[in-house]
Structures are given as C-alpha cells and as structure tokens.
C-alpha positions in Angstrom: -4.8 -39.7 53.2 -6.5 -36.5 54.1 -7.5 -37.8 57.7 -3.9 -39.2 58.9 -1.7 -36.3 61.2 1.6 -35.8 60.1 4.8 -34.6 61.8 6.0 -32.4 59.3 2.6 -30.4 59.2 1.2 -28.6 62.4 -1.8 -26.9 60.7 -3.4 -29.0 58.0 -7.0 -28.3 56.4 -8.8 -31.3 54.6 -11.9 -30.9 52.2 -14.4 -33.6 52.5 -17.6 -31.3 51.3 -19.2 -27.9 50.0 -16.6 -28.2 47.5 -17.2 -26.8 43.9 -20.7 -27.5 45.2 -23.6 -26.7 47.6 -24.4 -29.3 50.9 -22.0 -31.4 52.6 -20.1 -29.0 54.2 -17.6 -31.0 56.5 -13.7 -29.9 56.6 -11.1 -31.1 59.0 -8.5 -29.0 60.7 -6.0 -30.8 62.7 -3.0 -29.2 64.7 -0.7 -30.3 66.2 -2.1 -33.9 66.4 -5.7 -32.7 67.6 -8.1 -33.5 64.6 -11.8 -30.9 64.7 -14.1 -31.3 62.2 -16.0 -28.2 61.4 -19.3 -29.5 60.5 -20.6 -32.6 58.9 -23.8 -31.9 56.5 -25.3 -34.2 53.5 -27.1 -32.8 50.1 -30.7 -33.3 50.0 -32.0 -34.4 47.0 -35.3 -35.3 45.0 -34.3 -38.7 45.1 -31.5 -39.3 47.1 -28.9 -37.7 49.5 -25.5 -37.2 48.9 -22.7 -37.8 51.8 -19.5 -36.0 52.6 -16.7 -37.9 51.7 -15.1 -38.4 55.2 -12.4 -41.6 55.6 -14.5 -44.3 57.4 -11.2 -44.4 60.2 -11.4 -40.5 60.4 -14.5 -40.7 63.0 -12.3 -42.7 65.7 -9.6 -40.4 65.4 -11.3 -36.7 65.8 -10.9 -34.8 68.9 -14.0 -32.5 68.8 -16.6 -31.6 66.0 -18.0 -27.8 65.5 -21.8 -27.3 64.2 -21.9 -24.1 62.6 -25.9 -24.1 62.9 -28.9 -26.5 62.6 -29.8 -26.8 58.5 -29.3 -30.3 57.2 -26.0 -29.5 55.0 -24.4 -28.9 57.8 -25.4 -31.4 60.6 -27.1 -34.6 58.7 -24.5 -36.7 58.6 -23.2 -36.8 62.4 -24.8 -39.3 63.4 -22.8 -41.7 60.6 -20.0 -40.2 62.7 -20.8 -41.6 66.0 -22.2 -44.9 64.2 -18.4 -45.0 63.5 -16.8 -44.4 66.2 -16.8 -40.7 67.3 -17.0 -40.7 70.9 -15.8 -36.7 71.5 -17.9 -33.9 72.2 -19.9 -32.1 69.9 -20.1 -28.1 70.3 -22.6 -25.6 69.7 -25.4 -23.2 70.2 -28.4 -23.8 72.2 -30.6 -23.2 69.5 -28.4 -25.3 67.2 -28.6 -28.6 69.8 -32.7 -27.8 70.2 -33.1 -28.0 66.5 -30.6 -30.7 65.4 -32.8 -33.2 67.3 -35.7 -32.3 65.5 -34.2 -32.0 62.0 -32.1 -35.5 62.3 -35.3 -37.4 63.6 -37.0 -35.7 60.5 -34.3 -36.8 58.0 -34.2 -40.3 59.4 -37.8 -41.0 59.1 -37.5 -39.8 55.1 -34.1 -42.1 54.8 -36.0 -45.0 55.8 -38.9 -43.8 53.2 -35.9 -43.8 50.7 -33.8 -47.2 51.8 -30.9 -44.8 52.5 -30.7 -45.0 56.3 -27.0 -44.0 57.1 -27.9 -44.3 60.9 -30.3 -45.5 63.9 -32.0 -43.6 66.1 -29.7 -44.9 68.8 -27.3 -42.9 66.8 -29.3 -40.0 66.7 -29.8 -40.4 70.8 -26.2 -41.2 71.2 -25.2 -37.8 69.0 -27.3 -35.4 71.1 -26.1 -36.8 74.5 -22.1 -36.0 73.3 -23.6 -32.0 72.3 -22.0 -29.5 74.6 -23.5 -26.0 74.3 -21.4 -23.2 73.7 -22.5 -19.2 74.5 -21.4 -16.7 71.7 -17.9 -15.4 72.2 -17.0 -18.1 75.1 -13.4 -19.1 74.1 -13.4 -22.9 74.5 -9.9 -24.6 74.7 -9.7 -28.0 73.2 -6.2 -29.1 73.8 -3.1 -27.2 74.3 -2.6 -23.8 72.5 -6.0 -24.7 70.5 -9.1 -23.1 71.0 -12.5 -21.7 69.2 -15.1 -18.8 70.0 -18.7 -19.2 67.8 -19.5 -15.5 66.7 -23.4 -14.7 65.8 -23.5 -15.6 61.9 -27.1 -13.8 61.2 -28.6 -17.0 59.4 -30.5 -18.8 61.4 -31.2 -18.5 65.1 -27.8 -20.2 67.2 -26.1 -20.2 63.5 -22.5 -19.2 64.8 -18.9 -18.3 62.7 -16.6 -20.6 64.4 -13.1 -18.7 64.9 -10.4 -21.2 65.9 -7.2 -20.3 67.9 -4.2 -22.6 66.5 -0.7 -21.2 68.8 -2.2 -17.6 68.1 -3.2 -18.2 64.6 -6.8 -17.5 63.7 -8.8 -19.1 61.3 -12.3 -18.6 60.6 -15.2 -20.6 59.1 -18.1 -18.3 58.3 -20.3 -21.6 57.7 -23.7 -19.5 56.3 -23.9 -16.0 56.9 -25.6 -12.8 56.3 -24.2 -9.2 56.8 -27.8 -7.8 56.4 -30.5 -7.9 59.0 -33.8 -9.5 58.7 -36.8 -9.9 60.7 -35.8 -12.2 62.8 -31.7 -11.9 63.4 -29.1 -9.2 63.5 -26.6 -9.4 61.1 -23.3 -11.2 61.6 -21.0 -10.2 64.4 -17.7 -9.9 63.1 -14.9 -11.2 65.5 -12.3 -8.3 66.9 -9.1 -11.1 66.6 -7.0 -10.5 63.3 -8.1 -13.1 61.3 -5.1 -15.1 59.8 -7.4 -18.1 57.0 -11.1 -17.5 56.2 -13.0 -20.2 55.1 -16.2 -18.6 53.3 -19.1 -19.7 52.1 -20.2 -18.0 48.2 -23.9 -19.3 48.1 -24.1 -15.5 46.0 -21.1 -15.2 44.9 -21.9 -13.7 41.2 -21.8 -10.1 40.4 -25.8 -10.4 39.7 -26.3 -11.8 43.3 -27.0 -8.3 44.6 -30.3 -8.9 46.7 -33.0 -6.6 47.3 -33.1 -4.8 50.4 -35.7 -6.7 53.2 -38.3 -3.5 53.0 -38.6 -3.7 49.0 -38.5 -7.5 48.6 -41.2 -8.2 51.4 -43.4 -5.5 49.9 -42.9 -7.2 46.1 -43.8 -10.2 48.1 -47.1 -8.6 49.7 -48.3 -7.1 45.9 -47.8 -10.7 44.8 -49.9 -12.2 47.4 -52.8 -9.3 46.7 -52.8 -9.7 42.9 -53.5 -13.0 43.6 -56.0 -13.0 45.7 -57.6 -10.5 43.2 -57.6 -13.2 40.9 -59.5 -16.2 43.2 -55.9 -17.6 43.7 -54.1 -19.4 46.5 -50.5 -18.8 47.1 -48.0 -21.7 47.9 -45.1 -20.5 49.5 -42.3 -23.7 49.9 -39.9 -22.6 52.8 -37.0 -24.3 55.1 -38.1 -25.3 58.4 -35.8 -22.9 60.3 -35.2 -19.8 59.3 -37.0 -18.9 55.7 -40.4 -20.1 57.4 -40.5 -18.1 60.5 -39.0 -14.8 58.5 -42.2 -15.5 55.8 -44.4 -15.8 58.8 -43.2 -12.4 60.1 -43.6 -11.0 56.9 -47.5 -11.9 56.3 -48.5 -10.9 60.0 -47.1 -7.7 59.4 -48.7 -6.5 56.5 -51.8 -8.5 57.7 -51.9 -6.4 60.6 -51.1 -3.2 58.7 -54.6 -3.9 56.3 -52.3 -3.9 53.1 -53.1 -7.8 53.0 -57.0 -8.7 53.4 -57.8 -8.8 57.2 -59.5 -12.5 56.2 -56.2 -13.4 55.0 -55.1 -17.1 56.1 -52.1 -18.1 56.5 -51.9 -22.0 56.7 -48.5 -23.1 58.1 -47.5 -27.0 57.5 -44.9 -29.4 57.6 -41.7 -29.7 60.1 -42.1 -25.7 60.7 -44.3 -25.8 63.3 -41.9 -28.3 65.2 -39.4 -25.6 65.0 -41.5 -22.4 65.8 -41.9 -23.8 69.2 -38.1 -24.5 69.0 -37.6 -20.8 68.2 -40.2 -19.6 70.8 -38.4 -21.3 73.8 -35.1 -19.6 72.3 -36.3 -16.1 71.5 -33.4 -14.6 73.4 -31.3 -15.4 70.8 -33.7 -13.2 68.4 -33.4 -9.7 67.8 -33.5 -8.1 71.0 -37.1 -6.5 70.4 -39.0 -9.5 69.9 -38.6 -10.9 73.6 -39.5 -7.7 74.5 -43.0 -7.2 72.4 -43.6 -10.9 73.5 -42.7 -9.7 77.8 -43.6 -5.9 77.5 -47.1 -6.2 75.3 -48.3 -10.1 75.7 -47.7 -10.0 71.9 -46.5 -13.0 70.6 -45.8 -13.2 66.8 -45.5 -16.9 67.0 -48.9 -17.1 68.2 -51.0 -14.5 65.9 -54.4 -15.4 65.5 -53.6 -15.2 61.3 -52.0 -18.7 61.7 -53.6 -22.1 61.0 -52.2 -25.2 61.4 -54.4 -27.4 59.1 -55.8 -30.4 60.8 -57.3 -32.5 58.3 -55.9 -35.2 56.2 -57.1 -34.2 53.2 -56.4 -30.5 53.7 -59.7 -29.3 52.5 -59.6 -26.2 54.5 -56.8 -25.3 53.3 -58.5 -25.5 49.7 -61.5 -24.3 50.4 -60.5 -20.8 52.2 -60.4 -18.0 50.0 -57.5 -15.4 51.0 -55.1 -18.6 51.5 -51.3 -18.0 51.4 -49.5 -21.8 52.6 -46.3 -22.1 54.1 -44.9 -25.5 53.7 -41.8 -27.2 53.6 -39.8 -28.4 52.3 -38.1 -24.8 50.8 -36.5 -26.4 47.4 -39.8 -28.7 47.1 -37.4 -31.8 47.6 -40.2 -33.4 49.7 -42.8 -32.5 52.5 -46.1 -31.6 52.5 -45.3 -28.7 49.7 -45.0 -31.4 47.0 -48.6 -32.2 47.9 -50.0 -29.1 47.7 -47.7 -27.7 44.4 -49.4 -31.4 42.3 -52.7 -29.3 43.4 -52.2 -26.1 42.9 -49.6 -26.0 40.0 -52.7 -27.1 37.3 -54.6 -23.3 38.0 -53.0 -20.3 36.4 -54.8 -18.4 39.4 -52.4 -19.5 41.6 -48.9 -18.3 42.6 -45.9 -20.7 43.4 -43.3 -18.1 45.3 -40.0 -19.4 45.5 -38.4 -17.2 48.7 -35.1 -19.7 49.2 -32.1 -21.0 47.4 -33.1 -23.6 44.9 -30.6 -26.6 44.4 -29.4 -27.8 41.3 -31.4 -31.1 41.0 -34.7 -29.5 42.8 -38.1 -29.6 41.8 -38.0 -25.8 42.8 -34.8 -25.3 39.7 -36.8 -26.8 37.4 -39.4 -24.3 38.0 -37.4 -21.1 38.0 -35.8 -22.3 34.4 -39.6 -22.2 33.1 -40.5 -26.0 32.9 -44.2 -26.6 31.8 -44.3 -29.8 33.6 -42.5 -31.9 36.1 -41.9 -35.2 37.2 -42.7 -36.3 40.5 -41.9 -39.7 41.1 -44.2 -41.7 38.7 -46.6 -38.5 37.3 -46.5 -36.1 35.3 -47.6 -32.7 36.6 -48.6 -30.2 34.1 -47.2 -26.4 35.8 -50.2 -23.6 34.3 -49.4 -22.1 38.1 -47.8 -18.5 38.2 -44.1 -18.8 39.6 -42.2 -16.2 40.7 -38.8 -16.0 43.0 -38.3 -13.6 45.5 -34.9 -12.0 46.7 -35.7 -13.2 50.6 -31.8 -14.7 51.8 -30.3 -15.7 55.1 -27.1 -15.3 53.0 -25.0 -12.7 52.4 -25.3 -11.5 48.7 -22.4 -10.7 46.4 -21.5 -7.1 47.9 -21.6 -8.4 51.5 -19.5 -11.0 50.6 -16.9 -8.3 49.1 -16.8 -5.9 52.0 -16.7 -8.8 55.0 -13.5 -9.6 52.9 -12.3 -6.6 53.1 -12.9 -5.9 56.7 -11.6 -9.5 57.4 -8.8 -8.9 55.2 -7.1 -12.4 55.6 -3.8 -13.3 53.8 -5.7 -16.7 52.7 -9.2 -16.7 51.1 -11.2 -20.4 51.3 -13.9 -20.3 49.0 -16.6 -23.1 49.5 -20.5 -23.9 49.4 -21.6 -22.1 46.6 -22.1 -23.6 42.4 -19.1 -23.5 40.9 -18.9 -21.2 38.6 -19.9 -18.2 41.2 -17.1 -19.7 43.5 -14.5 -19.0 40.8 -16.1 -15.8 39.5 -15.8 -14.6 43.4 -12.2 -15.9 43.2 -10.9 -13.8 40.5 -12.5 -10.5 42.4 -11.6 -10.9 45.4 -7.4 -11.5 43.7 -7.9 -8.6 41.2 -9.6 -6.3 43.5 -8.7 -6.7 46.7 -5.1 -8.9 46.1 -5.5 -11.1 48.3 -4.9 -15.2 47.4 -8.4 -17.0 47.1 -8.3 -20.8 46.2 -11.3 -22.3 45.5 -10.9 -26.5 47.2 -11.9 -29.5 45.7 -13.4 -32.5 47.2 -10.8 -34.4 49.6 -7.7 -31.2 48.8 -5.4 -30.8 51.2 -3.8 -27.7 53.0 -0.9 -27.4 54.7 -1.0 -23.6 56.1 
C-alpha cells in the first residue's frame, strides 16, 4: 500500500488526488521513514464533494502536513486527517492559517446542509491549534537530512511552492501558480536551489490556454459591464472567495474611479468574500508592496472604497432595484452561495450579463453555461438561461506559455504533471518530452514513485 515506508525505498511519492483530474490535491512523500503530506483538498461539487483517497491508517503515521495555500482543493479535507489520528504539525503561511479557518467553518456548515459531514468542529478547532506558520524562504527542518522552504506562488495571498530538501535532493510542488502578475500579487518566486522532481500543476495546460494579458482582459471586462448597463442590465459576476473576488473588486474600483464606468456604479459584494477581505486587509503585507503603501502613505484603502455595498436585506431588493449594479458573489463555479440565488433571478432577462472570470469545473453550474445550455437544473427547478454569458480570461494560474518557460527555467530531470482535465495534462506531457526532452509522467490516483 501507498502509505506503508519501505526499506528498500528512501524517496517514495504517493498519489492520493489532482490526478487526471482537478481538486483533491493530496500527495505523500516519505523519506527515509518520515511520511509529509503535501496538501489534503476535496472537489466541490453541485451536489456532493469528492475526497482524496488517503489510507484511513495513513493519518496516524504522517510526520508533518504542507498547505500550499487556503482554496478548498487543497485544504478541505484536513480536518478528516486529524479526526483520524494526525496529531503532527501543520505548516504554512500566515495568510493561509487566517483563511483556512474561515473556509473549513464555511465548508462544514454546507456539509451538514448536504449530510456529508466528514468532520466536527472540534476537528476543525483541533486542526488550527496543530498550524505552525511558516515565513517565505525560512528552511524548516523536519527530521534528519529533511527539510522544506515555501516560495511565493503568485495565486492567492500566503499561496506558497513548497520546495523540499531530501539528503540534498530537491523537489518541488508548485501546488497553483501564476508567472504573471495581477492586481493583487507578484508573480511566482522561483527558488535559486537546482531543482531535482517538479510536481506541477496544468490547470491550462492546452496550447489554446494562452490568456489575455491583465490590462486587455480587465478592459474587455469594463466594455462588458458598460454595454450592459446601456441596456438597463445588471451584471452577476460569480467569484472565489479568496483571490478572484478581491482581484474583480480591484478591477471595478479602478475604472470606477477613472470615469470609464458610471460614477453611480454599484458594486454589491456578497457571500463568504467579505469574511475574507477583512482576512486580506489584516495581511496586506503579503500584497504587492504598493498597496500597504497607498493604504499608510494616502489613507487610501481599496478594501474600503465607498463603490462597495454589502447588501443588508434578506430579500436583496437593493440589490435589484439599483440601476448601475455589477454583483460579486460567490461561489466562483456557481456550485452554491448566494450567486445561485441571484443567477435563478437574473438569468430569465436577456438584459443581463452572467461573467464567468474563474475556472469552471466539469460538473458546475458555471460548465454548463459556457457550453451554451438554455436552461439548467437547480436542485428541483428548472431555470430557463435568456441572460447574456460571457467568460473572461481573469486567472490566478499560469497559462500554457508560463507553464512552458517555468519548465524550462526549472529544468528538472522528472516532470509531475497533476491538477488539471486530463486531456490538457497529457497534451502538456507530450510538449514538454518533444520540446524540451525532459521525462513528464502524468500520475494516476493512488500511483506510486520510487525516485
């Protein structure tokens, strides 16, 4: 079995997740009998969740688990971990510890909602006590001759590249990560050590994943919003929580400020990302560096802009009744959250706009709507879709050329290819062996590796 140490193998990799598939990431490493898990995430679905497939004696065993950042796929199913035994410590960011507390709270209350509660919350208190957090490039040793550093990723504030030490060995787990910067983040920080094994996410791993730059997609985004407007529309905009939703809030304050959006434009912000702007706020350090400063030097805080309304009534009729209205809601894939509620409004107008700005999962509500579908399902009605809906190229990932050149500046003798649809993982495969020789496997659920 994947989880079990053996003599004959000092550096072993197990797959229990984010394999052939999107979500779940969770993958073992164990050397020389010290057992890490790097990350521990379910899949969100419409319906249900889906769980990494991690040995129910594995959790006993491990040494140490590594959080590569805060999103759901990567952190919801800890908590199952400790229910089963972990009692090691957990590292990470500060951001990544502020958030996970917030997130796992959120994903237990819709568990119970769906009779799929993995965990307590006792478990979810008893997971945030074992967190230890971790600054950037901080070389942790966890036993001897085995170590990690967490390198800035660029995906979400705190997400971190964990690079572990193994007797001088390097191998690195990009978790999500984007080359490019955005509004919020720098782009990744690429560690200096030779890197021996890279274990790489491929969310965009096609040839056609080449993604708009931020300047050109944000103002596509900002015509959008005006030609609707123009029309006596309202624009839904379904985001993540961390990341997608404070990069779109940017966005509209920006060109609200500038006059190229209506200066009576509202911008109603609902759902778990207000939890997390605060989150963000009391972490802005770990932003790029010149939005401390704006908020320190000028008493300007973009978190704070006067464009922003939380809406405060049940029924949400402000939100309806306002004019200029764009609404920022989550959940991003429209899995759940309040943007289900306002897309069974909305979607029956042809005045209004449904923007997609996020990666939409296979079985999401937010799939069905970029393959054209007329009407959906949700739960036990029928909701016809007359609603404009577009998608826009905003990512927190690397696309397909950034994906190319970080393995070529990486240039590792073994290629990992994971969280991304399978077909792009095996199209990214075949480049990077034809173009850049190097061996790229792409690991199924439960594989293992003996390096």
């Amino acid at each position: 079995m994947a989880a079990k140490n053996s003599a004959s193998s000092i550096f072993r990799l197990s797959f229990f997740g984010a394999a052939e598939e999107v979500g779940r990431s969770s993958i073992l490493l164990e050397f020389n009998g010290t057992a890490v898990l790097l990350d521990a995430g379910i899949k969100v679905g419409r319906e249900k969740n889906e769980f990494p497939e991690i040995p129910l004696e594995l959790p006993a065993k491990l040494f140490a688990i590594v959080l590569s950042h805060a999103h759901l796929d990567h952190i919801g199913f800890v908590p199952a971990l400790i229910k089963h035994g972990f009692k090691g410590k957990i590292y990470c960011t500060k951001p990544t510890r502020d958030l996970m507390h917030v997130l796992l709270a959120d994903a237990f209350a819709i568990s119970k909602e769906r009779g799929q509660e993995l965990y307590s919350a006792k478990d979810i208190e008893k997971t945030m006590r074992l967190v230890e957090v971790v600054p950037f490039e901080k070389s942790v040793k966890i036993s001897r001759n085995f170590s990690f550093k967490l390198f800035s990723s660029g995906h979400i504030i705190g997400s971190a590249m964990i690079l572990m030490n193994c007797a001088g060995k390097h191998l690195l787990y990009t978790g999500d990560f984007n080359t490019r910067e955005s509004n919020l983040l720098e782009g990744c920080k690429i560690p200096k050590e030779k890197v021996d094994f890279l274990i790489m996410e491929a969310t965009y791993g096609s040839k056609k994943d080449m993604l708009p730059s931020l300047k050109s997609v944000s103002k596509e985004f900002a015509d959008a919003v005006n030609g609707t407007f123009l029309l006596g529309g309202k624009v839904l905009v379904p985001v993540f929580a961390v990341g997608r939703g404070q990069e779109l809030m940017f966005v509209l304050e920006n060109y609200i400020r500038s006059g190229y959006l209506p200066c009576d434009t509202v911008v109603f912000v609902d759902g778990m990302i207000n939890s997390v702007n605060k989150i963000c706020r009391h972490n802005v350090v770990f932003l790029r560096p010149e939005i401390p400063a704006r908020i320190l030097n000028s008493d300007d805080d973009p978190f704070k802009s006067p464009f922003f309304k939380i809406p405060e009534s049940k029924s949400k009729s402000e939100v309806y009744a306002a004019e200029n209205a764009v609404i920022l809601a989550t959940s991003g894939m429209l899995t759940g959250g309040p943007s289900v509620s306002y897309f069974k409004r909305l979607a029956r107008n042809e005045r209004n706009l449904i923007a997609l700005v996020g990666f939409q999962g296979k079985d999401s509500l937010g799939r069905e709507l970029l393959n054209g579908a007329k009407e959906v399902k949700i739960k036990e009605s029928r909701v016809p879709v007359k609603a404009m809906v577009r998608k826009f190229g905003f990512s927190g990932h690397a696309d397909f050329l950034g994906l190319f050149e970080f393995v070529r500046k990486i240039a590792p003798s073994k290629i990992f290819i994971v969280h991304g649809e399978h077909s792009k993982q095996l199209e990214f495969v075949a480049v990077v062996k034809n173009k850049l020789k190097k061996e790229a496997i792409v690991p199924k659920a439960l594989e293992v590796f003996d390096l």
